[in-house]
N, C-alpha and C positions, 0 to 999 in steps of 0.2 A: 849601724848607728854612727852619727859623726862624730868623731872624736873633737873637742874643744880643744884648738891650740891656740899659743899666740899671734899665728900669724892671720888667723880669721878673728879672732879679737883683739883689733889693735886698741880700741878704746880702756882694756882692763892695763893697757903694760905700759902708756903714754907717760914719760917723764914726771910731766908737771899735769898733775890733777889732783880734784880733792878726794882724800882719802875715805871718802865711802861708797856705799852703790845705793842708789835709788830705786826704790823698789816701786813695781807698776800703781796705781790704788787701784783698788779695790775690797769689796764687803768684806767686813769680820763674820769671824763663822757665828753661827746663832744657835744650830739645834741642840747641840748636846749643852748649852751654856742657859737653854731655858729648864731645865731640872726633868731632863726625864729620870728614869729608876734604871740604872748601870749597873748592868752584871757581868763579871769576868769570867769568862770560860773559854775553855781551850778547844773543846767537843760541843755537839748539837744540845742545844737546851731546852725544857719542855717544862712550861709552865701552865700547872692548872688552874682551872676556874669552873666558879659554879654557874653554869647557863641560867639554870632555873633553881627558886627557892623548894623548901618545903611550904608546903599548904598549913593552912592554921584557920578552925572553925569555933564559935561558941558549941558547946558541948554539954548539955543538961549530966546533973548529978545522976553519976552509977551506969550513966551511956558509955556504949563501947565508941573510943577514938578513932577518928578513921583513922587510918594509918597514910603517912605522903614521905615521899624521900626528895633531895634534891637530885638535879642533873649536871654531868661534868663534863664540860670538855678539857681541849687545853690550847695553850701559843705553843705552836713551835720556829725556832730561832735555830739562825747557823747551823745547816744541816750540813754534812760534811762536803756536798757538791759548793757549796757557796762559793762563788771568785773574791780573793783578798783585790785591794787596792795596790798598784804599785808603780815605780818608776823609779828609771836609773837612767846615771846620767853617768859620762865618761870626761875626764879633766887629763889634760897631759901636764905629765910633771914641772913641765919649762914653763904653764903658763899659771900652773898654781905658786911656782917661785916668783914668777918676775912682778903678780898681778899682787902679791903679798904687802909691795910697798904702796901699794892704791888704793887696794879696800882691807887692808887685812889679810887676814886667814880666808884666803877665797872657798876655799871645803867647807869654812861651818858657816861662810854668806851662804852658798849652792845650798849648803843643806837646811838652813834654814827654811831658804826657799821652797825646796822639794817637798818640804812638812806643809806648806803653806797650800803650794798646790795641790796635793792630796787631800789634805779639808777641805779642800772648798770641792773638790769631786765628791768627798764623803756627805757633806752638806746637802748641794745637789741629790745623791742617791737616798740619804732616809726622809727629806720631805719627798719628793717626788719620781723616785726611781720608779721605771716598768716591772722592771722583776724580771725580765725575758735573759737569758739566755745565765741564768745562774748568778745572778745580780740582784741587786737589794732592792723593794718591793717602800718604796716609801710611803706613809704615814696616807699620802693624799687618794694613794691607789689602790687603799683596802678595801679589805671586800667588808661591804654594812655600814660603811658609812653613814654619815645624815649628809644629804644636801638639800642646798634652797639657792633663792635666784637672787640676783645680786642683782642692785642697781646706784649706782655712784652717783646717781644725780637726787638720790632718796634716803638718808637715813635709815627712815624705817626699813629699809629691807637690812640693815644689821641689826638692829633690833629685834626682827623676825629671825634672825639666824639665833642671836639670845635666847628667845622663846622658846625656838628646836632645841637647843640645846639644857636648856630647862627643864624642857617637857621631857627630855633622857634621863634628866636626873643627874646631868653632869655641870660639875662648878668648871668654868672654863679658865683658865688661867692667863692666857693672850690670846691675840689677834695675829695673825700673820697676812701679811699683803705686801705689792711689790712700792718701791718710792711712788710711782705713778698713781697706783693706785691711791696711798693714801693723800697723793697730793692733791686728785679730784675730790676727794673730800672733805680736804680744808679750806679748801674753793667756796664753797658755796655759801653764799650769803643768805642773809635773813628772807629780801624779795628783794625784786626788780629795782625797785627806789630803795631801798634800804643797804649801804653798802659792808653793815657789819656781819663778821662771822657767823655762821648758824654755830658751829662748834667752837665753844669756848676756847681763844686763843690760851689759858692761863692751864688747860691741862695738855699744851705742847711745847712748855717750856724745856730749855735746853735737849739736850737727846734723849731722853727718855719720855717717848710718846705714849702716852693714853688714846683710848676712846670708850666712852660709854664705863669707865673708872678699870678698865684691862687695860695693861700696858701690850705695846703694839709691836713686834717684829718686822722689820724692814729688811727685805730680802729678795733677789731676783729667783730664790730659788720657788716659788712657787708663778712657774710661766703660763700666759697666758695660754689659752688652748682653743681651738678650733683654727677655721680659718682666719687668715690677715683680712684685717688687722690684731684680729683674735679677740675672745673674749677673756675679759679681766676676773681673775677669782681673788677672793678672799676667803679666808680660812678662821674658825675659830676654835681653840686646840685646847685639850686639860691634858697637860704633859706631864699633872699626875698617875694618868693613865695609861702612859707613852713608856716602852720597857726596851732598851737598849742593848744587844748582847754583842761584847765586844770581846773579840779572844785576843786582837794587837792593838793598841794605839798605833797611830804613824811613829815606826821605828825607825832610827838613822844605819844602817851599817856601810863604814866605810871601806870599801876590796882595794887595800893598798897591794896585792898579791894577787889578784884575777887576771889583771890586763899587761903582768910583768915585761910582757914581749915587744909590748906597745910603749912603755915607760911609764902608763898612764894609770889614773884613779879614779875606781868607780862608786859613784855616791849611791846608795841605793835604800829608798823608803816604802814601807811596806805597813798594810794596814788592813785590818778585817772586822768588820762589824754586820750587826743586823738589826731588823727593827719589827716591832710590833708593836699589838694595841691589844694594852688588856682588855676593854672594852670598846666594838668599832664606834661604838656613840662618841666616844672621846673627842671624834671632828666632825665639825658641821664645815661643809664645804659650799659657799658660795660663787654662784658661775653667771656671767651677765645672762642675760635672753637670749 
């Protein structure tokens, strides 16, 4: 790994500049800040549920009851193979002193930083992680799902993703789609001659977007999929149902003592989580044609 010194960052040690750092834009995280159920655990966690009800029949007086039980399964979370999140970064001590009068405390910009990038991996991984090689299995990739077909130039087909999700028996609580996406669907107007909105301009006032009275997530992290140009999906989530199991938040620890040899300091953030669905009906996942 490269060690960060002064002399390959001349712009943090330049005399005269203004005393902060400009950080790239980019999205705020969204998934854990739309209210899934967060559970801290250190070890693999195993949540049950009931698949199936008991049975329940009218029963004439002094008849024998049939008798019915329910059935159980369970989630299971963070199994001990599971890979944490991480990254480290190495600072030499000349360039964390001299960059001090520039931006500050250059170690807690870096680490700030390093928390940031790590969410936004974490992001990424519980909506839409594969799960393949001991990695986390996001929300979009489970197994039971509902899907249905998207169509951005129609309305009704979110409406019809409503429906599905209705007909599970599930209250959804937002929408998730990418800016693109929802921006084809603020597009469209009444008809041909008529150039007003079909979607009421007055539920997308400031950042906080609706559709169909669900507030809307806006997110790259649910990507397009098939071939290019790819098809657009759209998600609709009850992240009451959505179970979180988290044994670290993104932690800072700084190795002012690892790289002594080097003079240098290593920032290093570390992060482990998992995800499930108490019920896979939770998402209705819609995919263009």
């Amino acid at each position: 790994m490269t060690i960060q010194t002064p002399g390959n960052n001349p712009s943090l040690t330049a005399a005269e500049v203004a005393k902060l750092l400009v950080q790239p834009l980019e999205q705020a995280s969204s998934f854990l800040a739309a209210g899934p159920q967060i559970i801290d655990t250190a070890g693999p966690l195993r949540v049950p549920r009931i698949a199936s009800g008991a049975s329940a029949a009218f029963v004439a007086a002094g008849a024998q009851i049939p008798e019915s039980a329910p059935t159980f399964d369970e989630v299971q979370l963070l199994p001990s193979t599971l890979k944490g999140i991480k990254s480290l970064t190495k600072l030499s001590a000349e360039l964390i002193r001299e960059a001090t009068h520039t931006v500050g405390a250059l170690d807690q910009v870096i680490s700030t930083r390093l928390v940031t990038d790590v969410s936004n991996v974490l992001d990424t991984a519980l909506y839409d992680g594969t799960g393949a090689s001991d990695t986390i299995k996001g929300i979009f990739r489970q197994t039971g799902i509902t899907t249905g077909v998207l169509d951005l130039a129609d309305p009704d087909s979110l409406i019809d993703g409503l429906a599905a999700a209705q007909g599970n028996h599930v209250a959804a609580t937002h929408w998730v789609m990418t800016p693109q996406s929802f921006a084809a669907l603020r597009k469209l107007h009444v008809g041909t001659d008529d150039a007003r909105y079909l979607l009421d301009p007055n539920l997308h006032e400031g950042t906080q977007f609706t559709l169909f009275g669900l507030p809307v997530i806006i997110t790259d992290y649910i990507p397009n999929t098939g071939t290019a140009p790819g098809k657009a999906r759209v998600a609709l989530v009850d992240f009451s149902k959505v179970i979180v199991a988290r044994d670290q938040s993104p932690s800072v620890t700084v190795l002012d003592q690892t790289f002594g040899d080097y003079d240098t300091v290593g920032i290093r953030v570390t992060a482990r989580f998992d995800v499930g669905l108490l019920s896979p009906k939770a998402v209705t996942l819609l995919t263009e044609a």
